[in-house]
C-alpha positions as CSV (number, residue, x, y, z in Angstrom):
1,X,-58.8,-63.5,7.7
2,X,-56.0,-65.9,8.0
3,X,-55.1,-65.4,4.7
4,X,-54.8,-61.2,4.9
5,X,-53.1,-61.7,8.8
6,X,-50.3,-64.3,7.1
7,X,-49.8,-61.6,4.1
8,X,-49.8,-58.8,6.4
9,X,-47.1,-60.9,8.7
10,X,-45.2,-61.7,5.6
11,X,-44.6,-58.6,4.7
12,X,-43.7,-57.2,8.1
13,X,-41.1,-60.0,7.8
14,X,-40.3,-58.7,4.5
15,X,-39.8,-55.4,5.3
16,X,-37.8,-56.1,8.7
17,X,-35.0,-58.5,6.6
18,X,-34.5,-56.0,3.9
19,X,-33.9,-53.0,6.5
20,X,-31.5,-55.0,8.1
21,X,-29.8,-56.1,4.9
22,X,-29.7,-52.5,4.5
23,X,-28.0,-51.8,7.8
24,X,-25.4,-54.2,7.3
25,X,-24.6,-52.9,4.1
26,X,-24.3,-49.4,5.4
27,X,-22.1,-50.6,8.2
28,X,-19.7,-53.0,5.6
29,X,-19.5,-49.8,3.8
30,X,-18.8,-47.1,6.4
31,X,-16.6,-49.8,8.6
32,X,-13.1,-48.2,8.7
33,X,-10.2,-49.9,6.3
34,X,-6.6,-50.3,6.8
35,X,-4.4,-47.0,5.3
36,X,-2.1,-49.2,2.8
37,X,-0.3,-48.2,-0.6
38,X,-1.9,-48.6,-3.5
39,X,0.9,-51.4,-4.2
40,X,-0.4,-53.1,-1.2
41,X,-4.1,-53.9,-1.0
42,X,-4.3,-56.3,-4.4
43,X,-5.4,-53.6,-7.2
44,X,-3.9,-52.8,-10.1
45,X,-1.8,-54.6,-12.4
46,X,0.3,-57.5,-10.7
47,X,-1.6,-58.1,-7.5
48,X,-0.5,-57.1,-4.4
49,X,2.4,-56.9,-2.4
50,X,1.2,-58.8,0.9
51,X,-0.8,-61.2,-1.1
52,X,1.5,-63.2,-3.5
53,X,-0.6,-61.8,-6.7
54,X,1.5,-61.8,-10.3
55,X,-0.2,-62.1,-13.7
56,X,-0.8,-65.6,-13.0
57,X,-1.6,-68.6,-10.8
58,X,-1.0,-65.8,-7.9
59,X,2.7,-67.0,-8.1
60,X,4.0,-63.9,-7.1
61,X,5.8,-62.7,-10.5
62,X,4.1,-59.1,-12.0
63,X,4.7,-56.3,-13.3
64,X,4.8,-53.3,-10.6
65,X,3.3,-50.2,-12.3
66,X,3.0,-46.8,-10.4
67,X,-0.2,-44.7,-11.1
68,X,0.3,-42.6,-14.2
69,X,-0.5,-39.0,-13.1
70,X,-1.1,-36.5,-16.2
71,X,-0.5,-32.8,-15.3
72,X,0.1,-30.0,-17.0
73,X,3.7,-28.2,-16.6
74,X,4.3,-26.6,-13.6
75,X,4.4,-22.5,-14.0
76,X,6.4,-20.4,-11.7
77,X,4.8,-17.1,-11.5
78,X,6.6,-14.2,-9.9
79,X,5.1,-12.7,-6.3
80,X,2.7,-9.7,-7.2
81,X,3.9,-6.2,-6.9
82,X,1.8,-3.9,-4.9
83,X,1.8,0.4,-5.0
84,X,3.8,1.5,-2.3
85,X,2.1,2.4,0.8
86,X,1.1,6.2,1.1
87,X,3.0,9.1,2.8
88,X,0.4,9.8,5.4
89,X,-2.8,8.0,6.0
90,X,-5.8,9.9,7.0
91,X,-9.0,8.2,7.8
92,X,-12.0,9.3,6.6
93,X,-14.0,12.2,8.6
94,X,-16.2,10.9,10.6
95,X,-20.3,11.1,10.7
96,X,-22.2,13.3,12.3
97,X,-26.0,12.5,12.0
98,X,-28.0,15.9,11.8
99,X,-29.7,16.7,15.2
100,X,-33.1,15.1,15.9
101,X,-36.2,16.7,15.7
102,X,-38.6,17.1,17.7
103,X,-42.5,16.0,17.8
104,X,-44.7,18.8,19.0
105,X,-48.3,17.5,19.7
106,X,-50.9,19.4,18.9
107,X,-52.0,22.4,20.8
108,X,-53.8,25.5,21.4
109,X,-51.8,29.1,21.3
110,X,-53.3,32.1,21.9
111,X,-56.7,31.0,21.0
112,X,-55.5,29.2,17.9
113,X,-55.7,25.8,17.7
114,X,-52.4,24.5,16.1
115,X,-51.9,20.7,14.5
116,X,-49.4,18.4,15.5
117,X,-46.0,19.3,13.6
118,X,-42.0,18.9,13.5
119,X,-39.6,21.4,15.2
């Protein structure tokens, strides 16, 4: 029994670390980051701007290159034309639904004994 409570505690132990490893890594990802250039936070060629980085020994030489953006030409399309609006607008007619009819139950008239029917 000592053996199966220790494994069973063991892996409780397991299983709590890793969920919190998990947690911190969530919040390290989610937490919310400065809003620099891209010149500024170290990527690209040359290092950063705020941290001394160059192509070597982070001296503080390097080549600055912008982002190369590939587009296609720019088109300039002229505005749409539309018909002219008409003389006179009439709206359509509007509906009116038949009238209802009516349900009569059925009945006896003059001795005759008549089903339920419509109007």
């Amino acid at each position: 029994m000592t053996r199966s409570g220790s494994l069973t505690t063991g892996l409780k132990r397991l299983a709590a670390c890793g969920a919190l490893l998990g947690l911190v890594a969530i919040g390290t990802t989610a937490a919310p980051k400065p809003a620099e250039a891209w010149w500024a936070h170290g990527g690209g060629w040359g290092g950063g701007y705020y941290h001394g980085g160059g192509w070597c020994c982070g001296v503080g030489v390097g080549i600055y290159v912008p982002p190369i953006v590939v587009a296609p030409a720019p088109v300039y399309v002229p505005p749409p034309v539309y018909a002219p609006a008409p003389v006179y607008y009439a709206p359509t007619p509007a509906y009116y639904a038949p009238p209802q009819r009516a349900w009569i139950p059925a009945h006896w008239q003059n001795g005759y004994w008549i089903p339920g029917h419509w109007d």
